[in-house]
LOMI-552132 format. One record per residue (C-alpha): chain; residue in one letter; x, y, z. Coordinates in Angstrom, 1 decimal. Layout:
! LOMI-552132
> A,a,X,Y,Z;
...
END
This chain:
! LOMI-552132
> A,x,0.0,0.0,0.0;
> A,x,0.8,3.6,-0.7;
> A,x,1.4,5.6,2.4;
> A,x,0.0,9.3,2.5;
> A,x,0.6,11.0,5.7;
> A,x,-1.4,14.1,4.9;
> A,x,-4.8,13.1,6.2;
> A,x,-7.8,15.2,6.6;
> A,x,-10.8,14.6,8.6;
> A,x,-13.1,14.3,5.4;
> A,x,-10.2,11.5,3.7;
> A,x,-10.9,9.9,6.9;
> A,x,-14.8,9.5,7.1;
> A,x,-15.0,8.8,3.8;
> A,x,-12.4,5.6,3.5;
> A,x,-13.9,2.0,2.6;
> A,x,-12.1,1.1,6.0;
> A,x,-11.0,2.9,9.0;
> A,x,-8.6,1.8,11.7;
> A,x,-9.2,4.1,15.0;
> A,x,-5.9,3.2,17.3;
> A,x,-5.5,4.1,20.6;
> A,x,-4.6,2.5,24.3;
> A,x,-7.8,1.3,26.5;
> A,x,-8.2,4.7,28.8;
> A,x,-8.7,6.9,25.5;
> A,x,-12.1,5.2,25.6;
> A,x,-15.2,5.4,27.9;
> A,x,-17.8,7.9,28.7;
> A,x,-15.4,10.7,30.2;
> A,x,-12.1,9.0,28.5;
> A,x,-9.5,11.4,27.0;
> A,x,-10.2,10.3,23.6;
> A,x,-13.4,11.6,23.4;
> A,x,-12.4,14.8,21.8;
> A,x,-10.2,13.5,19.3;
> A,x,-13.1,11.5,18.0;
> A,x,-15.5,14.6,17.9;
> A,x,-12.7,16.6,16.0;
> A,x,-11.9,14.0,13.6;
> A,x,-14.9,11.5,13.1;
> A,x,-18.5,13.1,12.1;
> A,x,-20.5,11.9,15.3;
> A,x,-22.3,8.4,14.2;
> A,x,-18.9,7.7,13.2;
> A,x,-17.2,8.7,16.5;
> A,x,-20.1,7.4,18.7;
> A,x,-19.5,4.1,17.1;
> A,x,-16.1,4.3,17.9;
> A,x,-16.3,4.9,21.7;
> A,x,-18.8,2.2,21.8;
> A,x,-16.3,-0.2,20.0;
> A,x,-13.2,1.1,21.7;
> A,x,-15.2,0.4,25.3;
> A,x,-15.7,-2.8,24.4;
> A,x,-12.7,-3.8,22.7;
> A,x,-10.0,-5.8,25.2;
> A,x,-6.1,-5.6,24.9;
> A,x,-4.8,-8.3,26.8;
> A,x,-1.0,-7.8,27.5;
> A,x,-0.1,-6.1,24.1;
> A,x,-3.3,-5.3,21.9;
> A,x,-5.0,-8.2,21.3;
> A,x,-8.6,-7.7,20.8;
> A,x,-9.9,-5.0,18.4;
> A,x,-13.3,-4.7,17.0;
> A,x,-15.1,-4.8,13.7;
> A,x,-18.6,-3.6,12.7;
> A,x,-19.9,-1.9,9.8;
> A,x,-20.9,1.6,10.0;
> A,x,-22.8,3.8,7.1;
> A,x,-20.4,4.0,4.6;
> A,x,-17.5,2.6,5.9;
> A,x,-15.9,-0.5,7.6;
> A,x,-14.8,0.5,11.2;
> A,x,-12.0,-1.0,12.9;
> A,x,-11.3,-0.2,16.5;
> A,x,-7.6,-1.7,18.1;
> A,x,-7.2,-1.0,21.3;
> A,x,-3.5,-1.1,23.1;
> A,x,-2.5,-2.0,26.7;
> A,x,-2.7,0.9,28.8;
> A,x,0.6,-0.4,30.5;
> A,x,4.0,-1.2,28.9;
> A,x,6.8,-2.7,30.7;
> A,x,10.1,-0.8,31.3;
> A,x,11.7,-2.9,28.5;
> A,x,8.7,-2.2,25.9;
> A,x,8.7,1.2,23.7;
> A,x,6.6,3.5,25.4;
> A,x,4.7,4.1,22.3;
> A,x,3.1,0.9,22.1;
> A,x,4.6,0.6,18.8;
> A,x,4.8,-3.8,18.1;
> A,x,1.4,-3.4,19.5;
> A,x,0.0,-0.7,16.5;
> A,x,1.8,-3.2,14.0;
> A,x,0.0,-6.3,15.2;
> A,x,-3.3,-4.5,14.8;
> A,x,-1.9,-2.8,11.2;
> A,x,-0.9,-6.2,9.9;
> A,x,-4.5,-8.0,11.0;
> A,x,-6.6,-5.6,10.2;
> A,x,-7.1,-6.8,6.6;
> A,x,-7.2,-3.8,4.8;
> A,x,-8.9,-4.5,1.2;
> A,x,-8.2,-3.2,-2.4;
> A,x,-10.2,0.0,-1.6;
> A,x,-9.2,3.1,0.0;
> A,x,-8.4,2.5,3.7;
> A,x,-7.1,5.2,6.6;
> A,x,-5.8,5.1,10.2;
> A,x,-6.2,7.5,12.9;
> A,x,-4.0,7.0,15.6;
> A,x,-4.5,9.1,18.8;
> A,x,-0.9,9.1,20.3;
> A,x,-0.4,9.0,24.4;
> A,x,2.8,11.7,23.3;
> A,x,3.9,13.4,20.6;
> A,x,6.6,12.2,21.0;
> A,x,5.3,8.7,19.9;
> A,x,4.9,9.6,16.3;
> A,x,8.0,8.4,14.6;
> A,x,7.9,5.0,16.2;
> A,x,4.0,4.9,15.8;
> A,x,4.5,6.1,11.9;
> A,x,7.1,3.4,11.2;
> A,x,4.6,0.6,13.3;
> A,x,2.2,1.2,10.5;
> A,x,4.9,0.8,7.7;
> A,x,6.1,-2.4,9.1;
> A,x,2.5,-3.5,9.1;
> A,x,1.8,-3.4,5.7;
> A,x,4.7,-5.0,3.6;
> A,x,5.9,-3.7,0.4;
> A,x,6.9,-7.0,-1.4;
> A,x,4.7,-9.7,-3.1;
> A,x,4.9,-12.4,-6.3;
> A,x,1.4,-13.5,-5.8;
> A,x,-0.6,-13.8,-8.7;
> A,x,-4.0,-12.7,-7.4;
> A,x,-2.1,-9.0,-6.1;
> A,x,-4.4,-6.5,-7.1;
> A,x,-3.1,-2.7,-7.9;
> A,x,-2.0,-1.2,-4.4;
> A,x,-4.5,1.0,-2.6;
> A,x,-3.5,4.1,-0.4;
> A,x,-3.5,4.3,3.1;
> A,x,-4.4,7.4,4.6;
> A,x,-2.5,8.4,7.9;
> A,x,-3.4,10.8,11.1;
> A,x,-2.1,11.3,14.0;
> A,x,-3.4,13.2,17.1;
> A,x,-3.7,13.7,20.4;
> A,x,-6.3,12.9,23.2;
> A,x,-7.4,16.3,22.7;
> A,x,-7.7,16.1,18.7;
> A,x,-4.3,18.6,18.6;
> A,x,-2.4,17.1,15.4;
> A,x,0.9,15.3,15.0;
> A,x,2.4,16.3,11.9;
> A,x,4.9,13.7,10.1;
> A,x,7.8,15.5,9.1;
> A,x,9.8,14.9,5.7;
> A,x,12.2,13.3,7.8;
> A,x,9.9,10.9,9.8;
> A,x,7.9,9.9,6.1;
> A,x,11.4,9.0,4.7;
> A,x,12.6,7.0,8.1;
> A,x,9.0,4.6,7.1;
> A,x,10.0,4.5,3.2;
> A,x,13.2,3.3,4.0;
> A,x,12.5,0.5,6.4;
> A,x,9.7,-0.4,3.6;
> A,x,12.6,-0.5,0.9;
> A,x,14.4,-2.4,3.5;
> A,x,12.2,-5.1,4.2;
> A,x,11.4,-5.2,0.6;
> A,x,14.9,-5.9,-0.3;
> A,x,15.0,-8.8,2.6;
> A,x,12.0,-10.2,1.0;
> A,x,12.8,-10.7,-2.8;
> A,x,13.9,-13.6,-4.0;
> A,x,18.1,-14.5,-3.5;
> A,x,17.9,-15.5,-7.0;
> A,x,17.1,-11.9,-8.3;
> A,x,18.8,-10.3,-5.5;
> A,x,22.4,-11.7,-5.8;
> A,x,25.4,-9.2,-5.0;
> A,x,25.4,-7.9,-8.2;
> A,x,21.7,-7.1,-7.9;
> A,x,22.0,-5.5,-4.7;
> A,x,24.6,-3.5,-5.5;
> A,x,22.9,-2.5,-8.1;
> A,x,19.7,-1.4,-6.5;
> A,x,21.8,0.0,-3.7;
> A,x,23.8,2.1,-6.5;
> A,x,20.7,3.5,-7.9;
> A,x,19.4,4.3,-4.4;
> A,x,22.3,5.9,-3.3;
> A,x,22.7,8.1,-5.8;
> A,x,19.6,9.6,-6.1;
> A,x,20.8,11.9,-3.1;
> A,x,23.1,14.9,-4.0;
> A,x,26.8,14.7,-2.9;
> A,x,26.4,10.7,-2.3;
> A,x,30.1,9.2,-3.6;
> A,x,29.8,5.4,-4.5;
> A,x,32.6,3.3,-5.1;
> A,x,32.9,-0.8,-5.4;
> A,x,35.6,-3.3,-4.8;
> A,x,34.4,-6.5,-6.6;
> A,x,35.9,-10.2,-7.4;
> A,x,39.3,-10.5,-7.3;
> A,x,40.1,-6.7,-6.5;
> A,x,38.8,-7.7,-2.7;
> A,x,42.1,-9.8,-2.6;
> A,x,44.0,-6.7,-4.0;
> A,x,42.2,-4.8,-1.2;
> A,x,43.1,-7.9,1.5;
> A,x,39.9,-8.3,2.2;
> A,x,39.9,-12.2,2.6;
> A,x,37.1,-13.1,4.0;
> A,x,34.5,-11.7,1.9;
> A,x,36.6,-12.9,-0.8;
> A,x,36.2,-16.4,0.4;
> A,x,33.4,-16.5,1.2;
> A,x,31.8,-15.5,-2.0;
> A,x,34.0,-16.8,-4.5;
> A,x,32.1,-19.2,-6.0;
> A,x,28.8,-17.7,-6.5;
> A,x,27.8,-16.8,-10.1;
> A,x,27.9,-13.4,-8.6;
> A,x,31.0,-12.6,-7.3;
> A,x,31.8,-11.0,-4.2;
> A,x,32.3,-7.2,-3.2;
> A,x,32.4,-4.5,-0.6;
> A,x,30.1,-1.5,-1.8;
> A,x,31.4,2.4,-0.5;
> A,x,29.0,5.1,-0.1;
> A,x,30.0,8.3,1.6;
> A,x,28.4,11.4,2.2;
> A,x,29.4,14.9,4.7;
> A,x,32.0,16.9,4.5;
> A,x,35.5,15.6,5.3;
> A,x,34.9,17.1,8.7;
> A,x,33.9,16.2,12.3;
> A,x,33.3,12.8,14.4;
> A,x,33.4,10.1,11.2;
> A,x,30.7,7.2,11.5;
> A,x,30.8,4.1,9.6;
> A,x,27.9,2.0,9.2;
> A,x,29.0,-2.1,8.2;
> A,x,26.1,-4.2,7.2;
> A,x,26.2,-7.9,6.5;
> A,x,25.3,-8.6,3.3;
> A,x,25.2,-12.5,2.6;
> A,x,22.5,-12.8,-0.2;
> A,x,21.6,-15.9,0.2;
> A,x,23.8,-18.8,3.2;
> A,x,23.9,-22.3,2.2;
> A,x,25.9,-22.7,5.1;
> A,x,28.8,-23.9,2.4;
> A,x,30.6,-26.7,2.7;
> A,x,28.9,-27.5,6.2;
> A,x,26.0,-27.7,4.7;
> A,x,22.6,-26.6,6.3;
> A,x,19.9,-29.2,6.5;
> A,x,16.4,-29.1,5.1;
> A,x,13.9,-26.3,7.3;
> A,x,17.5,-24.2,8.2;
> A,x,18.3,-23.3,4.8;
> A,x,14.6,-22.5,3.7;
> A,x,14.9,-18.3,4.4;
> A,x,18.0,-17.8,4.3;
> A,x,17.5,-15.0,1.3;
> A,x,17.0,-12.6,5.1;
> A,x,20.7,-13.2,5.8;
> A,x,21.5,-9.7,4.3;
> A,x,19.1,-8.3,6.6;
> A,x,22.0,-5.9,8.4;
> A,x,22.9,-4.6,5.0;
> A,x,19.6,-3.4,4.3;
> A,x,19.0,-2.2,7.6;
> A,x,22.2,-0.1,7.1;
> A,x,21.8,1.0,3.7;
> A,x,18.1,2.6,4.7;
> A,x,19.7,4.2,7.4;
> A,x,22.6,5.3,5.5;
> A,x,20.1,7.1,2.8;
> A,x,17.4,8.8,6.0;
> A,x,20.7,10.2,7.1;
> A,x,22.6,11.2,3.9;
> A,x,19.6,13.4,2.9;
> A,x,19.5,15.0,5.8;
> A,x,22.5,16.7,4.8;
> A,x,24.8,15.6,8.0;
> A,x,27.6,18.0,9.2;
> A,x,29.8,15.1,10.0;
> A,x,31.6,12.7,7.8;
> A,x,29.5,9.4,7.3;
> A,x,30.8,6.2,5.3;
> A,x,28.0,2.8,4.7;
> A,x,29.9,0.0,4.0;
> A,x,27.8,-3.2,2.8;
> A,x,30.0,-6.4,2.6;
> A,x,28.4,-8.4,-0.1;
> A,x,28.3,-12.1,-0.6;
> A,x,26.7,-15.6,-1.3;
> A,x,27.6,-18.6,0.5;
> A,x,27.6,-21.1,-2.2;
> A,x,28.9,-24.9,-2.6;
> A,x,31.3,-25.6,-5.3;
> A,x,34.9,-26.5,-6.5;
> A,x,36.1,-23.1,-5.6;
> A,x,34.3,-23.1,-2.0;
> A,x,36.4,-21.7,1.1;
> A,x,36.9,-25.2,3.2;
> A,x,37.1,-26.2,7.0;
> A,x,40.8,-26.3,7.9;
> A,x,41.4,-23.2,4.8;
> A,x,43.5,-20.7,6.7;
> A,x,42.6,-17.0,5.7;
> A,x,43.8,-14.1,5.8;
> A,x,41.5,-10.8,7.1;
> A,x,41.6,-7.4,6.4;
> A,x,43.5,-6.8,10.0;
> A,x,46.1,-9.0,8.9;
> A,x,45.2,-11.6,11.1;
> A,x,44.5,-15.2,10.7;
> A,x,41.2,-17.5,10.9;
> A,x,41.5,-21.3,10.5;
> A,x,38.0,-22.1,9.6;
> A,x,36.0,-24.4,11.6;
> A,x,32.8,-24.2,10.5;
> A,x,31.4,-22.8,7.2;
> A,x,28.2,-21.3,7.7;
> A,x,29.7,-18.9,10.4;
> A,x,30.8,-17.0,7.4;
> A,x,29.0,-13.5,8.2;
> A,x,31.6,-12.7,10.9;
> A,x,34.0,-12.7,8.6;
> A,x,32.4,-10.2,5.9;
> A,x,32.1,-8.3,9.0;
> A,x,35.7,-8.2,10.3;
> A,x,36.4,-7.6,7.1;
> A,x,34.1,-4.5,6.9;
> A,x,34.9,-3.2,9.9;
> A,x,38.5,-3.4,9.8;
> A,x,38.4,-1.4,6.3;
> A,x,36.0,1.1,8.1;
> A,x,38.6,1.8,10.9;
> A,x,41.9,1.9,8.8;
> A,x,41.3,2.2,5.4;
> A,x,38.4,5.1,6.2;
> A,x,39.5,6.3,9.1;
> A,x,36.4,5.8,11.3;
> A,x,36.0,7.0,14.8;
> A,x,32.7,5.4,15.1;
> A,x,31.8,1.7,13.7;
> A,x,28.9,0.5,14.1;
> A,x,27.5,-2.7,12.5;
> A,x,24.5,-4.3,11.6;
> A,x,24.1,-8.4,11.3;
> A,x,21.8,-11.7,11.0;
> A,x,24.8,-12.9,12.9;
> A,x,23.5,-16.1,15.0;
> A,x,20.7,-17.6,15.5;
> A,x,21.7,-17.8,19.4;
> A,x,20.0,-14.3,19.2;
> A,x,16.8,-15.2,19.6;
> A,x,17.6,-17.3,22.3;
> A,x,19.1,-14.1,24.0;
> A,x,17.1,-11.5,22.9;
> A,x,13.8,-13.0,22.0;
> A,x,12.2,-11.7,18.0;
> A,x,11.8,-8.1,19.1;
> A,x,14.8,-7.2,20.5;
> A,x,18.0,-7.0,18.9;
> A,x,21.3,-7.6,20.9;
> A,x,23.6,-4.8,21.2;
> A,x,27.6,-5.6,22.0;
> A,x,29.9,-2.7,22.3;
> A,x,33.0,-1.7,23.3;
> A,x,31.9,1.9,24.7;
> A,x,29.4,2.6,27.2;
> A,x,28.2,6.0,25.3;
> A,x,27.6,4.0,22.1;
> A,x,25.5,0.9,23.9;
> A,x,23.0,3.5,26.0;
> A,x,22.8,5.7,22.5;
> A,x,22.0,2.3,20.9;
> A,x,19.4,1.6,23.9;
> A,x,17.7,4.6,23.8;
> A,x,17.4,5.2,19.9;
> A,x,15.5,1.6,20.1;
> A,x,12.7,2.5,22.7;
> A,x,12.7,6.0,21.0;
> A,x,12.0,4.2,17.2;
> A,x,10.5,1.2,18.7;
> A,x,13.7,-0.8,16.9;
> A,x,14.2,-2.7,20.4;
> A,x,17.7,-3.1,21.7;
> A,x,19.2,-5.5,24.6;
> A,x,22.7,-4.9,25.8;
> A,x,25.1,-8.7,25.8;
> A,x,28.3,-8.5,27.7;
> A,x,31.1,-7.3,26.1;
> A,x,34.2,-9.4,27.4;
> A,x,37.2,-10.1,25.7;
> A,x,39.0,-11.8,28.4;
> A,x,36.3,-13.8,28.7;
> A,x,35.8,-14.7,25.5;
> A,x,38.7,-15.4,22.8;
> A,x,39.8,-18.6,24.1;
> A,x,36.9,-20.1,22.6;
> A,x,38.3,-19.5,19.4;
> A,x,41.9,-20.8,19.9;
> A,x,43.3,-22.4,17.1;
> A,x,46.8,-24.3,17.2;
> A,x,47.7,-22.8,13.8;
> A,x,46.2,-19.6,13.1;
> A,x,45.7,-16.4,15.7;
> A,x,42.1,-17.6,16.0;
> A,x,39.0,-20.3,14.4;
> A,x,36.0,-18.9,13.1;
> A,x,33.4,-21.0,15.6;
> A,x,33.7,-21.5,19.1;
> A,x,34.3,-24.4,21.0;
> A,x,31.4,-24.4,23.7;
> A,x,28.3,-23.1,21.7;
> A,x,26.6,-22.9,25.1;
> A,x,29.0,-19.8,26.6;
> A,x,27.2,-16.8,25.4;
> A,x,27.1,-17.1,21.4;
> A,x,26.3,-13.6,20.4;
> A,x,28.6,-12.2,22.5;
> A,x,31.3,-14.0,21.0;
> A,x,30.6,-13.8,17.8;
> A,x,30.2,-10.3,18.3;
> A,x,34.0,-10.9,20.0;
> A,x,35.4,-12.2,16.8;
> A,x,34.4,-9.3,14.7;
> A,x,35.9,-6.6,17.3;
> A,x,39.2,-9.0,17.2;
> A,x,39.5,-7.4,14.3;
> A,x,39.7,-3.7,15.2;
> A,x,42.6,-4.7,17.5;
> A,x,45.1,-2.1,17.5;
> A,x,42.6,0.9,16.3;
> A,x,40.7,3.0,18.9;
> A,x,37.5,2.7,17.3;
> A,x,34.5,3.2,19.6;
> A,x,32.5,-0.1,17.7;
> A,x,28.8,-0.8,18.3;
> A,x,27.6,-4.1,16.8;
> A,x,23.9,-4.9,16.6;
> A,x,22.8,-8.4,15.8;
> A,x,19.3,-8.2,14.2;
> A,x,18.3,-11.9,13.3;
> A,x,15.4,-12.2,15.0;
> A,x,13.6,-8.9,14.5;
> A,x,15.1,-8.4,11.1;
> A,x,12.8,-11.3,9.6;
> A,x,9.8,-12.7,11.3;
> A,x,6.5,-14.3,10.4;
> A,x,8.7,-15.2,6.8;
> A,x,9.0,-11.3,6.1;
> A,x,10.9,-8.6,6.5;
> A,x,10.5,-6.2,9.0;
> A,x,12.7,-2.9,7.8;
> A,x,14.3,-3.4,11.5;
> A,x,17.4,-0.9,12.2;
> A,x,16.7,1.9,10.0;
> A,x,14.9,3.9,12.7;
> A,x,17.2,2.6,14.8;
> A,x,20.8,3.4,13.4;
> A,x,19.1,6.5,12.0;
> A,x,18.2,7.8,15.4;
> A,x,21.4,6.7,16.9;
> A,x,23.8,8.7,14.8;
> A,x,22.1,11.5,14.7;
> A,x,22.1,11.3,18.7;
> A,x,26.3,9.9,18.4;
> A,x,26.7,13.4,16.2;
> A,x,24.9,15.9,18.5;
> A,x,27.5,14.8,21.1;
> A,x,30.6,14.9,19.3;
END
């Protein structure tokens, strides 16, 4: 669906379905809400609201919401929890995509009003609707996309403009998930590039460069070398770069492995099915990178997309291959399909000394330990600076991109990649002692010998879920460079 964020009372009333959002307490003879309804809704409209939003029941998140029709129109009422834990986003925000997605919006014109507890709110509340309503389909039956009308306000009816900046944040995370969704066979490296390219430079003063094939050895970037040599589409790290050559510098690496067979260590039927989402960080980062090249930063700001597919064949990289990484250091491979780490150490490294970075942060489907750690709405957050971790942690309950801080231990960690011929092995020993934060270990390995301030975000979970895209980490990485910036 198309998304128009310029509502007026009259598109409102007049849609073939409305969805009325709001928590519980906005509801109810002397509830808050009342006078948003009067403002926006003409009164059988509004009337049949309140009656529908009083009998409507949330459970824990937003569970219940109710559906009559009403002269005119199909009127949906979802109703959120009044209450959110400390660890939720305030705004509610998985709770307006749940109602978004099940609402079952036909091929006429549809409209949401949301009536937002803060103004605050709006961004996270504005993306929650994007991520409700996918961009991506091959079905057949798909009919023309409608458009989808969009208000906000609050209890009092006062409206909550979208800015330019806010609409783009949502088309971004769209374009995001959109990419995670298509097919790995028409979205190889080449192919991404390619739609990253024309994406990129669309926005004034954007400088693209690529390092492809057998230039990535050139380049000694090994590992994403290896592990993409042979796929029909070969290999390569894709530069973007916007700002002046002035101020803090932030480099934003995103895992790109287009599709992961797992190689040689080949996954097993039901874990290779999705694997197309394992370029998940990529996107994430390259939606980000465009919100936040537009806006026409101050500082210096580099996007770095480490592009590969982990294919089978003669030329595969094999367990017991020795490599060499960007950092100059070397990984005896162990294990195959823990391949994105090394695009990432890869990335990263380049970032810090090639670039110059003060600031790295990445953005990975790293392990599937994730959601064991984190759960599917939280992404899990290692860093080796405090600042950069709470930036991280607040920009996710701001955006309603969730974050959860792993430990960050060295010490504790790099044994389990001891190797008796190499400085380290790609796959740890005990895959019981903290998974994510060791994998997140390996990649900072790398930086050993910089003094990068590195963030990593691992994004599995929340990246793809229910078998789509979610857009996950543009809000977020958007929101949390701009914060990193105003600080500097």
């Amino acid at each position: 669906m198309k998304l128009d964020f310029a509502a007026t009372p009259e598109r409102l009333a007049s849609a073939d379905h409305l969805l009325v959002v709001a928590s519980k307490s906005a509801f109810g003879p002397r509830a808050r809400g009342a006078g948003a309804l009067a403002r926006w809704l003409p009164p059988e409209l509004a009337a049949l609201a309140q009656k529908l939003g009083e009998e409507a029941q949330p459970g824990l998140l937003a569970g219940a919401a109710t559906s009559r029709t009403a002269p005119g129109n199909r009127l949906t009422v979802g109703v959120l929890a009044d209450e959110r834990s400390r660890h939720a986003a305030p705004s509610g925000a998985e709770g307006i995509r749940k109602l978004v997605a099940g609402v079952g919006f036909g091929s006429g014109t549809a409209a949401v009003l949301l009536l937002l507890d803060d103004k605050d709110h709006a961004l996270a509340a504005h993306n929650a609707i994007g991520r409700g309503l996918p961009l991506f389909t091959r079905k057949s039956t798909a009919k023309a996309p409608g458009t989808l009308a969009i208000a906000c306000c609050l209890a009092n009816g006062t409206p909550v403009t979208a800015t330019p900046h806010e609409r783009d944040i949502v088309a971004q995370a769209r374009f995001a998930a959109a990419l995670v969704d298509t097919p790995p066979t028409d979205l190889d490296p080449a192919a991404f590039a390619a739609q990253a390219k024309r994406a990129l430079r669309s926005v004034r003063g954007v400088r693209v460069r690529e390092i492809a094939g057998d230039a990535l050895l050139r380049a000694k970037l090994g590992g994403i070398h290896a592990v993409g040599r042979c796929a029909r589409s070969a290999p390569r790290l894709l530069l973007a770069e916007a700002g002046p050559k002035r101020g803090t510098h932030v480099a934003l690496v995103g895992k790109g492995v287009t599709y992961d067979t797992g190689g040689l260590h080949l996954k097993a039927r039901g874990a290779m099915e999705t694997m197309k989402s394992d370029m998940g960080g990529a996107a994430a980062m390259l939606g980000a990178f465009l919100v936040l090249a537009r806006q026409k930063p101050a500082h210096r700001l580099s996007l770095v997309l480490c592009l590969a597919e982990n294919a089978i064949g003669p030329a595969a990289y094999k367990p017991d291959d020795v490599l060499t990484l960007h950092s100059g250091k070397t990984v005896e491979i162990n294990n195959t399909d823990a391949e994105g780490r090394l695009l990432l150490a890869d990335g990263c490294s380049y970032a810090a000394r090639e670039l110059g970075a003060a600031i790295v942060l990445d953005a990975a489907t790293l392990t599937g330990a994730q959601g064991v750690a984190t759960g599917d709405l939280h992404a899990a957050v290692v860093s080796n600076d405090a600042g950069i971790e709470q930036t991280l942690l607040d920009a996710g309950r701001t955006t309603g991109d969730l974050c959860w801080p792993l430990p960050f231990a060295p010490e504790f960690y790099r044994s389990e990649f001891a190797s008796p011929i190499a400085d380290m092995r790609n796959s740890v020993k005990n895959r019981s002692n903290a998974q994510s934060s060791c994998a997140a270990e390996f990649v900072h390995w790398h930086l050993d010998g910089t003094s990068v301030r590195w963030g990593h975000v691992d994004l599995a979970f929340p990246a793809f879920r229910g078998d789509r895209g979610t857009g996950f980490g543009v809000a977020l990485f958007a929101a949390a460079v701009a914060a990193l910036a105003r600080r500097s």
